[in-house]
N, C-alpha and C positions, 0 to 999 in steps of 0.2 A: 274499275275505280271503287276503292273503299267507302264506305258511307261516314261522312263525319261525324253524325250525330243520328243514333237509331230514336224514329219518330214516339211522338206519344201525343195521347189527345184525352182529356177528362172532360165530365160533364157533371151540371147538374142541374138537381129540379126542384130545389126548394130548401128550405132544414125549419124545421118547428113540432110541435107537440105530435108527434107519431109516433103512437103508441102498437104495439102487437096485438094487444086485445081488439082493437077500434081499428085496424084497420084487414079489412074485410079481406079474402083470398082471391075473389073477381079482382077487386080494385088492384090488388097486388098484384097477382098477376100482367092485368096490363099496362098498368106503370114499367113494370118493367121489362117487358115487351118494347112496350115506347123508349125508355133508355137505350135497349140493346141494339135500336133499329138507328137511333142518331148517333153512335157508337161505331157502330160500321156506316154509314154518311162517313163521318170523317177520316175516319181509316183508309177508305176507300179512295179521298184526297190525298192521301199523304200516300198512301202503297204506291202509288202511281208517280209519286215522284210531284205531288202537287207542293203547296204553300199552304202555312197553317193557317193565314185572313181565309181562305178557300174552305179550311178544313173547319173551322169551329162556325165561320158560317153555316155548310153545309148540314152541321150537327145541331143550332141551333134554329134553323127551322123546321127541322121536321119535330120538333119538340112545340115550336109555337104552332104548327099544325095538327099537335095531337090535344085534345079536347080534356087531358086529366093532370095540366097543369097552369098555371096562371099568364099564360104570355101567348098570344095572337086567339087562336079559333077557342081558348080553353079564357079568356080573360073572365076578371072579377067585373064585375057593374060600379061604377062612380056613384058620387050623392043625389046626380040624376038622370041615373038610369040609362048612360050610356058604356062606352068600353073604349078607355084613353090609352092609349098606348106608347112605351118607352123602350128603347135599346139602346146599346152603345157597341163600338167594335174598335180594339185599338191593335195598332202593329207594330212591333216592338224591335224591328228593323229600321224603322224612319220614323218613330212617334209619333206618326199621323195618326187621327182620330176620327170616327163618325158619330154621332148622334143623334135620336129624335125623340121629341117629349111630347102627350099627347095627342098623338095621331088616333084619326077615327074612322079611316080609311085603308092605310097602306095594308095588306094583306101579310107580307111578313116583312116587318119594320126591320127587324136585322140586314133584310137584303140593300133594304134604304139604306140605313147607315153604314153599311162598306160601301155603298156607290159616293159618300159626302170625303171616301179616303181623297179620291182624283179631286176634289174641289179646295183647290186652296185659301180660298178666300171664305169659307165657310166648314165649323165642325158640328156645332150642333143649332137644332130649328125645331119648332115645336108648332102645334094645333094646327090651322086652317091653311098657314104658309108652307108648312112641312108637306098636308096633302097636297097643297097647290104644286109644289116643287116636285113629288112624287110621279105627279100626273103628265108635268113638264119633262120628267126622261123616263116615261114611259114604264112606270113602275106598279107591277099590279096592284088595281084598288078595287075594293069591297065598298058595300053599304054597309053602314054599321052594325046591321042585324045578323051579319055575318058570323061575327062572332058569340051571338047569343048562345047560352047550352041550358037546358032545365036545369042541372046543378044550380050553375051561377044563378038563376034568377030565383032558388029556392034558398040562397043562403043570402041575397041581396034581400029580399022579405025578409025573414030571420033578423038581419041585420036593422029594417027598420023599426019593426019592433022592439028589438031592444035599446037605440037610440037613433033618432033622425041626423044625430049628428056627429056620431064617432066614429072612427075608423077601425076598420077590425082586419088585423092580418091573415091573409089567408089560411095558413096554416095551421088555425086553430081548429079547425073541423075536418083536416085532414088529405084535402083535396090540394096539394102542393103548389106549391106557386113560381116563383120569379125563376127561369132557366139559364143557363152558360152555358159555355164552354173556351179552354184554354189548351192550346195546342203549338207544339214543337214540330219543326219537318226538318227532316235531311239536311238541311245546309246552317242546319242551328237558329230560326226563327221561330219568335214567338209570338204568339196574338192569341186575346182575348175579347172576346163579346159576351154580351148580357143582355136578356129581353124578360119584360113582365106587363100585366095589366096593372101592376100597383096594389093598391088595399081597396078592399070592398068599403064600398060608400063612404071613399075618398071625394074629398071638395073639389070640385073639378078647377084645373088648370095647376093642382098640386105635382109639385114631382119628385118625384121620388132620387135613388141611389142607383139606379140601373139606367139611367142617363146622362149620369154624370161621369165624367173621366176623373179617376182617382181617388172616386170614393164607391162605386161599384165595378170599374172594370179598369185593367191596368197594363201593358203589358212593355218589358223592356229587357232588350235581347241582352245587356249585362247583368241582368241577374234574372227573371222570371217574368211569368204573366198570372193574373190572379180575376176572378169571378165571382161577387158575391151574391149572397139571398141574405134577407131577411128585413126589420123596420128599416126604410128608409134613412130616415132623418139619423137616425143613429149612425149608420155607418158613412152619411156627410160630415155628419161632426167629429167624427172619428179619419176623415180619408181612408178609411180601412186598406183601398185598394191599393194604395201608390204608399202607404205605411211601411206594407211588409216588402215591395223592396228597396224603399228606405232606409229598413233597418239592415238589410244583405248589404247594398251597396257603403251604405255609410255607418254601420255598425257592426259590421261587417259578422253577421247570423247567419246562421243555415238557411235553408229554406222553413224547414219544419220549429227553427228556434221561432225564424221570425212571424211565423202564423200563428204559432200557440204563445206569444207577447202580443200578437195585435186582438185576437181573439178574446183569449181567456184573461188576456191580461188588461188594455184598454178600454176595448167595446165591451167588456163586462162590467167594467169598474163605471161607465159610465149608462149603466142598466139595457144595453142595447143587446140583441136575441138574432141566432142567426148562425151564418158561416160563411164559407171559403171554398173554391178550390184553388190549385196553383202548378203550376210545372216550374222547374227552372231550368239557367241554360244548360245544364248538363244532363235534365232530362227525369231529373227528379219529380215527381209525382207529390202531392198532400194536399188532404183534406181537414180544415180545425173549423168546428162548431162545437156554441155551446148551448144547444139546444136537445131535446130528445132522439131525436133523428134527423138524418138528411139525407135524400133523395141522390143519386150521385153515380159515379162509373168509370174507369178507366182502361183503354185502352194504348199497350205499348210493346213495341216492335223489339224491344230490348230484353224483355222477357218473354215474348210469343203469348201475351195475358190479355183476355178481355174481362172484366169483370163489373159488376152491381151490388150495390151493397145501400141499404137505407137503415141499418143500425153499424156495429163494429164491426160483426163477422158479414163475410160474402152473400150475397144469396144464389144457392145453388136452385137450377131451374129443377 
């Protein structure tokens, strides 16, 4: 049997002020180490013949389990002093959707939010009812100190220093933040998820864009699936995520037309910072940020390519 559609899976880990000078050859290097290792995660789902819900889960947790980006064991510190945590996961075969906002427990909230696809009567739940419910089907939980790192509590001081009450996106110091991933399998599905801890000395019970369906994560097997990073509130006001295949389906854009319209052309105009990634249903691949860099990767079975890249050109290991 011929394969309908050769699979592909992208990721990412953030997009903001990353510069080559400032960011160190340690750090660099294990960033993307860490990319390449949730890269093959979901590869490894799809070579097999799995589902993409499978696959960009698989990829994004081992990203909230790596400590040098902003989502599970790597989060930022809230305004006090805890680590709230948001995902979403959609499936672009049924439109079913998962989400959770504020969790201070679940260990890697993405797994939460594909388990809310099977609950019909619920897509997204947030703070003390979400861990209650977490705990209810048996979903690993942490105490919250779990996710502390020296980083984060040196740039959460930082932070208060310079105001007890602003928010500061992570990606200003360089330590990446909000993670995806959006991925295609064999029989032409698509799904996307999204996990972050938010912004540091964020007012707690805030939430962000990475738990929202249609303004951080989106996915819909007639035209594409799509993952963003960057301000929040920006890319709500914008629905960034459910935009661009708005503009495919009903405006009938490329993929790369309608990312570099919802990017450079909306979320700019309306001063918001940040990116994207996206597949669509034919298995196309892009990336649009308009930021300095962005953390990022794709893997695809149509060109035999894995690749990492956090400026324009690749980075060769």
């Amino acid at each position: 049997m011929t394969n309908k559609i050769p699979f592909a899976l992208c990721i990412h880990g953030g997009a903001g002020v990353i510069t080559p000078e400032n960011l160190s050859q340690t750090d660099k290097k294990k960033i993307k180490e860490d990319l390449m290792l949730a890269l093959t995660a979901g590869e490894a789902v799809l070579a097999e013949g799995g589902n993409a819900v499978d696959a960009v889960t698989a990829a994004v947790v081992v990203l909230e389990n790596s400590i040098h980006f902003n989502a599970g064991k790597g989060a930022v510190y809230s305004r006090k002093g805890k680590h709230l945590l948001e995902a979403s996961i959609m499936d672009g075969a049924t439109l079913e959707a998962g989400a959770v906002a504020n969790s201070m427990k679940i260990k890697n909230p993405v797994v939460f939010a594909k388990s809310l696809l099977e609950n019909k009567d619920l897509i997204m739940i947030s703070g003390e009812a979400a861990d209650n419910l977490a705990q209810q089907t048996n979903h690993e939980l942490v105490e919250n100190d779990y996710f502390d790192t020296d980083f984060r509590k040196e740039q959460f001081l930082e932070a208060k220093k310079i105001s007890e009450t602003a928010s500061f996106l992570d990606h200003t110091n360089l330590k990446m933040g909000t993670v995806g991933a959006v991925a295609i399998d064999r029989k032409g599905n698509i799904a996307a998820a999204t996990s972050t801890g938010g912004m540091t000395n964020k007012l707690d019970g805030r939430i962000g864009d990475s738990a929202i369906i249609g303004a951080g994560t989106y996915a819909n097997n007639k035209t594409c699936g799509v993952s963003c990073t960057g301000v929040g509130e920006y890319f709500i006001r914008a629905t960034v995520a459910s935009m661009v295949s708005n503009l495919m389906e009903f405006g009938n854009m490329s993929l790369e037309q309608a990312t570099e319209t919802t990017i450079k052309g909306h979320l700019t105009q309306l001063g918001g910072e940040g990116g994207l990634i996206a597949i669509d249903k034919d298995g196309n691949i892009n990336f649009s940020y308009n930021s300095e860099g962005m953390y990022r990767g794709y893997v695809s079975e149509k060109n035999s390519e894995k690749k990492v890249f956090i400026w324009d050109l690749e980075e060769k290991n």
